[in-house]
C-alpha positions as CSV (number, residue, x, y, z in Angstrom):
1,X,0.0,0.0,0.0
2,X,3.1,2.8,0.7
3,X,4.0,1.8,-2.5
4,X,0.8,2.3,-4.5
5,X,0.4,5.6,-2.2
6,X,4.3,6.8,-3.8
7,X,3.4,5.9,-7.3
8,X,0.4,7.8,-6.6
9,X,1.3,10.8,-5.8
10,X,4.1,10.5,-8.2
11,X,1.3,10.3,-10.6
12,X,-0.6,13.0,-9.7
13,X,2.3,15.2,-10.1
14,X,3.2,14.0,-13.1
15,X,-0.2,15.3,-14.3
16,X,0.1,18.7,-12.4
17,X,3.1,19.2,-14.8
18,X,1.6,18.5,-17.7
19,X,-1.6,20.3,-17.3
20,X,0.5,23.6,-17.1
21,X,1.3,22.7,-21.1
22,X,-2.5,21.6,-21.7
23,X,-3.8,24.7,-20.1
24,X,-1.9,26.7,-22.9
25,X,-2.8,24.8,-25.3
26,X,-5.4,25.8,-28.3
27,X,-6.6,21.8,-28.6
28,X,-7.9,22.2,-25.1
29,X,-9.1,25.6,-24.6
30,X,-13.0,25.3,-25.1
31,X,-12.7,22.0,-22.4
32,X,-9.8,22.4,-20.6
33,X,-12.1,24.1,-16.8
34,X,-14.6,21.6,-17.4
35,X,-11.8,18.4,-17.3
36,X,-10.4,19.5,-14.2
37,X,-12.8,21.2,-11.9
38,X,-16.0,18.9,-10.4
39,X,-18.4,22.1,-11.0
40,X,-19.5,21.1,-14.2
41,X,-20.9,17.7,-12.5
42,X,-23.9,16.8,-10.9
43,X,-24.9,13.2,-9.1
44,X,-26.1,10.7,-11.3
45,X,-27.1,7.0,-11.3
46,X,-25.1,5.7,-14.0
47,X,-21.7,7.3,-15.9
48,X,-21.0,6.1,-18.9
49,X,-17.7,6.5,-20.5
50,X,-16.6,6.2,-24.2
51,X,-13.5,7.3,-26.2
52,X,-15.3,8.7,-29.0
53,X,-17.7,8.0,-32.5
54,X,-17.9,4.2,-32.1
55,X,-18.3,4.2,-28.4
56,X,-21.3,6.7,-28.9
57,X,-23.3,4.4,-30.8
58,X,-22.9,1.7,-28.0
59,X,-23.6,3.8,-25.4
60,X,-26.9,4.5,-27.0
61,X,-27.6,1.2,-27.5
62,X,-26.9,0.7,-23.7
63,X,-29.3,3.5,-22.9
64,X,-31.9,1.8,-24.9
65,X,-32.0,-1.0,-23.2
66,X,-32.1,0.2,-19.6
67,X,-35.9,-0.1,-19.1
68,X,-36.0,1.5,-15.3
69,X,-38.5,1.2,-13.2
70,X,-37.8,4.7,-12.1
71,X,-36.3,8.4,-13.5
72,X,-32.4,7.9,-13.9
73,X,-29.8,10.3,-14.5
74,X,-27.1,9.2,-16.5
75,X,-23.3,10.9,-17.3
76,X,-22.2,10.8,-20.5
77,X,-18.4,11.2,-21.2
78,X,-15.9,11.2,-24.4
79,X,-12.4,12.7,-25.2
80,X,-13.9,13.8,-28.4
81,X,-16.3,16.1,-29.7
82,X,-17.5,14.0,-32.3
83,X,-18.7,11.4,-29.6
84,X,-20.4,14.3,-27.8
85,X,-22.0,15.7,-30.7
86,X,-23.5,12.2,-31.5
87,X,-24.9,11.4,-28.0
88,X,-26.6,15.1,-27.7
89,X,-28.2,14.6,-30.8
90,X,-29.6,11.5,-29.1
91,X,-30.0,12.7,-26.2
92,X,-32.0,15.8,-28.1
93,X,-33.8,12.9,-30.5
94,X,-38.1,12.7,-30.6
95,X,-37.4,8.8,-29.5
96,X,-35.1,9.7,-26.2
97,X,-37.0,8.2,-23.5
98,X,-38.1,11.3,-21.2
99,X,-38.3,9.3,-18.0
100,X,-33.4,9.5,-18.5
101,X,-31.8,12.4,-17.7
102,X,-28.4,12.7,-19.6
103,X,-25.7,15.1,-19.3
104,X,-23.2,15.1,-21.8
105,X,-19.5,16.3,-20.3
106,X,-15.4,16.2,-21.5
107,X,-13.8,13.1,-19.9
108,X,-11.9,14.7,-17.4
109,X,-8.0,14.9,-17.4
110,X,-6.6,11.6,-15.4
111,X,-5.5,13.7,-12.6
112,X,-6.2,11.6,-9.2
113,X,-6.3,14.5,-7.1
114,X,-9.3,16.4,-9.8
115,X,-10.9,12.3,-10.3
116,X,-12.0,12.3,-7.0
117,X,-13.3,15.5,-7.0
118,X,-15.6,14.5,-9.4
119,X,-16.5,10.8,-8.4
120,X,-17.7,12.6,-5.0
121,X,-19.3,15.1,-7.0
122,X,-21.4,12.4,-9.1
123,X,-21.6,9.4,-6.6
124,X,-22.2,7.4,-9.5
125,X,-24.6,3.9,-8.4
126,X,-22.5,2.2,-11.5
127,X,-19.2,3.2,-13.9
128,X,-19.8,1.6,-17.0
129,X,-16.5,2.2,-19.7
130,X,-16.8,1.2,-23.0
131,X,-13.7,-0.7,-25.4
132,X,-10.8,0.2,-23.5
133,X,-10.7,3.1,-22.1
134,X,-8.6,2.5,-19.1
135,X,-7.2,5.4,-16.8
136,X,-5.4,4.3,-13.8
137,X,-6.1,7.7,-11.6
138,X,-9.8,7.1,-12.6
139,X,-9.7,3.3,-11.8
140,X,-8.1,3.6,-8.8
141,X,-10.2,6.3,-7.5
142,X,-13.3,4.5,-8.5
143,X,-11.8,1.7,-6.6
144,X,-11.1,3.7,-3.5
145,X,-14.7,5.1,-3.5
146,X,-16.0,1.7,-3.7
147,X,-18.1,2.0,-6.8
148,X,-18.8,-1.1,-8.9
149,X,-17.0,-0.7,-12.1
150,X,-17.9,-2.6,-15.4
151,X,-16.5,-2.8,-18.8
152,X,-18.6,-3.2,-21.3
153,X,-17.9,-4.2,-25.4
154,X,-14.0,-4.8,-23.8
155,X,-12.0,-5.5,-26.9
156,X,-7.3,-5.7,-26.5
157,X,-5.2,-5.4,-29.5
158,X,-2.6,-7.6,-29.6
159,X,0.0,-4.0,-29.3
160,X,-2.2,-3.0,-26.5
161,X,-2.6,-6.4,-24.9
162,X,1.3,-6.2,-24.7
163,X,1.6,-2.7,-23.5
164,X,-1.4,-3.9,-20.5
165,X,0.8,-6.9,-19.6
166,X,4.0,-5.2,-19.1
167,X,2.3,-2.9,-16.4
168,X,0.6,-5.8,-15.0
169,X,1.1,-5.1,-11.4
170,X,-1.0,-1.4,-11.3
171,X,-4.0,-3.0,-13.5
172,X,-4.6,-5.7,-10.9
173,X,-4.3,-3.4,-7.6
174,X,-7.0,-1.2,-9.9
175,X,-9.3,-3.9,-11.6
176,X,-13.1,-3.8,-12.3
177,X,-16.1,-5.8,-10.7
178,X,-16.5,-7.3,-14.4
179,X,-15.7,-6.9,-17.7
180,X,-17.7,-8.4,-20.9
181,X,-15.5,-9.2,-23.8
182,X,-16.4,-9.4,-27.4
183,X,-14.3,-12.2,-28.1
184,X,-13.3,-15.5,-25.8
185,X,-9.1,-13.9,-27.2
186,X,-10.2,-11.1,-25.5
187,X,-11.6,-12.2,-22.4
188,X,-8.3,-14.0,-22.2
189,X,-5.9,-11.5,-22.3
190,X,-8.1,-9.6,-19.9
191,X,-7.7,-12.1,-17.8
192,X,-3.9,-12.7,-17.6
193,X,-3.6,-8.6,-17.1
194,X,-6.5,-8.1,-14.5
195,X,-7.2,-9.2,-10.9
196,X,-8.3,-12.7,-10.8
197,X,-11.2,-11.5,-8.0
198,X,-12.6,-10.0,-11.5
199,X,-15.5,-11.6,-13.7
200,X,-14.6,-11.9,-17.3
201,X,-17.4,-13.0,-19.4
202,X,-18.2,-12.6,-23.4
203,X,-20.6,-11.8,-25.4
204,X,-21.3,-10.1,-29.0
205,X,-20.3,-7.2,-29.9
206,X,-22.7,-4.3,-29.7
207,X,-21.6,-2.0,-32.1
208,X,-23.4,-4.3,-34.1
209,X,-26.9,-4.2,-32.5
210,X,-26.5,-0.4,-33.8
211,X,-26.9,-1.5,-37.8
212,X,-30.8,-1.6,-37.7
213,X,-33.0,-1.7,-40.9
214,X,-36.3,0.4,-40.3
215,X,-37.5,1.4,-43.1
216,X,-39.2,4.4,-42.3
217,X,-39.5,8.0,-44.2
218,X,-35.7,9.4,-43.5
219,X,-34.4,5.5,-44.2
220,X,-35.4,5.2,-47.2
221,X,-34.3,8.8,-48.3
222,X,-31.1,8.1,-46.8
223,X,-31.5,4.5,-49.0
224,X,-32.2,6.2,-52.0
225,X,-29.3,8.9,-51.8
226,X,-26.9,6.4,-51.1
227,X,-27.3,4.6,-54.0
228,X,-26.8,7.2,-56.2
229,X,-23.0,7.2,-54.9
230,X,-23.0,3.5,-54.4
231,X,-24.5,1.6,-56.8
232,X,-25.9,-1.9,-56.2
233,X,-24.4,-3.6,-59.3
234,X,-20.8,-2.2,-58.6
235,X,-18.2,-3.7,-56.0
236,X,-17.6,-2.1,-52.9
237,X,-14.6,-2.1,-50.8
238,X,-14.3,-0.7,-47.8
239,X,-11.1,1.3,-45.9
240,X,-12.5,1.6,-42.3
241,X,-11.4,3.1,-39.4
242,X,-7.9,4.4,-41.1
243,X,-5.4,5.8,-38.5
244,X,-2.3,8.2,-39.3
245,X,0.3,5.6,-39.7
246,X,-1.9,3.6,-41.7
247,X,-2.8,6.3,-44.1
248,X,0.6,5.0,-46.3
249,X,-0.6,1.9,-46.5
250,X,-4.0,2.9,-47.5
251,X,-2.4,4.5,-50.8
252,X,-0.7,1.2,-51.4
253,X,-4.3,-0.6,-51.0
254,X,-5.9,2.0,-53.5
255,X,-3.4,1.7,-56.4
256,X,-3.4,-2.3,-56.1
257,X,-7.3,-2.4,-56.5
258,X,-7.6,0.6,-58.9
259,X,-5.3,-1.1,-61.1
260,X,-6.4,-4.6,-60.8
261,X,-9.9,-4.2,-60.1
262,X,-11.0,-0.6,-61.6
263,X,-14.4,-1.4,-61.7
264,X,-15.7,-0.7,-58.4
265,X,-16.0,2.2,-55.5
266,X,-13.9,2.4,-52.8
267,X,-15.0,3.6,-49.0
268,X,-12.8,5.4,-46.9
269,X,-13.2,6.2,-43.3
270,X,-10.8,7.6,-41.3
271,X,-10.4,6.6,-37.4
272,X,-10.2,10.2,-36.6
273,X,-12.6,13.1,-38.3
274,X,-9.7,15.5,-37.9
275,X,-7.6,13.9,-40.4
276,X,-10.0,14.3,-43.1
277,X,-8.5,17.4,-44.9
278,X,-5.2,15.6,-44.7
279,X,-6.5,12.4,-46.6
280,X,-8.6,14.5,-48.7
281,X,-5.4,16.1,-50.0
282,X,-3.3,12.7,-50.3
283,X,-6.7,11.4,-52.3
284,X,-6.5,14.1,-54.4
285,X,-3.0,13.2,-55.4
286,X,-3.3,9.5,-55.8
287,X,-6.7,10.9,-58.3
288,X,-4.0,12.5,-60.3
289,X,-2.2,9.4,-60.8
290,X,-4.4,6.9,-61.3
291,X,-7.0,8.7,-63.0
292,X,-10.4,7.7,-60.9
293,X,-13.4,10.0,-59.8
294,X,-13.2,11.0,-56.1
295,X,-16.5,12.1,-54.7
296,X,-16.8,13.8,-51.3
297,X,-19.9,13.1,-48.5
């Protein structure tokens, strides 16, 4: 316990120093007060954490499913504004169930000393966190506090699996009450990095449960306007989820199936809705080169 209490502190001054750079920075500015300072927070039954557009969409299908017997008050976090934007917009939706109250807030900076400001500001009945979102200042002061933590959707890379099981020996002093896996690999490799007191079980993925198929007024608009950029008779393939260091390869993909497959669209998505100007401008490039249309949504 000394020692956890050293690397502690440690940590939380390790945090005081770098907020000093955040504070200046223009990245932060419009959510740097709100990250630090438990003002901004109100008690709630249930907070909800996701990193950003993907974890959105599970979280709403989470809040779906609650079915309460009575009024709740949920907190709704992300490190971007994209996954913000998306929960407010379904949080601000005709089919939002009026009986939840959900506020919509930065995830705040992993600071232990601000954390438990804020976890005694909320009181939180449940921590659900979404993928792998893992803090340890916010684990450990959940874990303090005594409230029951679950992970929800849990999914390890094999790069972060190996970063996880190097620093084996803070995850297990700061574990969850559960965590559900997508995948029987993943439940294992939570289970070799976390506490053995935690529950590990599986089941499927829920970002799927998101792809639904009413076919109401706006779906079938939506239906119809998507087929006028993707045609049913042409092949599709898809580029999802493209990160920085994977933008290289990406060109590499496109010129292979341009020049062996030319008949056909190609989807791109980046990971991160920031990088879209950059890719916009490599596209426009590799268009140059290889002579195909390039069309914008």
């Amino acid at each position: 316990m000394k020692v956890q209490n050293i690397m502690l502190n440690l940590y939380n001054l390790a945090w005081k120093i770098i907020l000093l750079f955040l504070k200046k920075s223009s990245a932060f500015k419009e959510s740097y007060e709100s990250r630090i300072s438990p003002d901004y927070y109100d008690k709630v039954d249930i907070w909800i954490h996701g990193a950003s557009v993907g974890e959105a969409f599970v979280a709403i299908e989470i809040i779906k499913r609650l079915n309460s017997e009575y009024p709740l008050k949920i907190l709704y976090t992300a490190t971007t504004s994209q996954g913000l934007g998306i929960m407010n917009s379904y949080c601000a939706g005709p089919g939002f169930d009026s009986s939840v109250e959900c506020n919509t807030q930065w995830f705040p900076f992993d600071m232990p000393q601000s954390i438990e400001k804020i976890i005694l500001k909320t009181k939180p009945g449940i921590m659900v966190i979404l993928e792998t979102e893992l803090w340890p200042g916010h684990l450990y002061m959940l874990k303090k506090h005594q409230i029951k933590t679950i992970i929800i959707n849990g999914r390890l890379s094999k790069k972060s699996y190996s970063r996880y099981l190097k620093t084996r020996f803070i995850w297990e002093k700061i574990s969850p009450c559960k965590i559900v896996a997508t995948s029987k690999k993943d439940a294992g490799r939570y289970e070799k990095i976390m506490d053995r007191t935690t529950r590990i079980e599986t089941m499927p993925n829920i970002k799927f449960d998101s792809i639904l198929l009413d076919k109401n007024e706006q779906d079938l608009r939506a239906s119809s306007h998507l087929k006028t950029i993707l045609p049913s008779d042409i092949p599709l393939s898809i580029l999802a989820s493209i990160r920085k260091e994977e933008e290289f390869h990406m060109e590499e993909i496109i010129t292979y199936l341009f020049e062996n497959y030319p008949d056909q669209v190609i989807a791109i998505f980046p990971k991160h809705i920031q990088r879209m100007q950059s890719l916009i401008e490599q596209l426009e490039v590799l268009k140059n080169e290889l002579g195909f249309d390039l069309v914008i949504r």
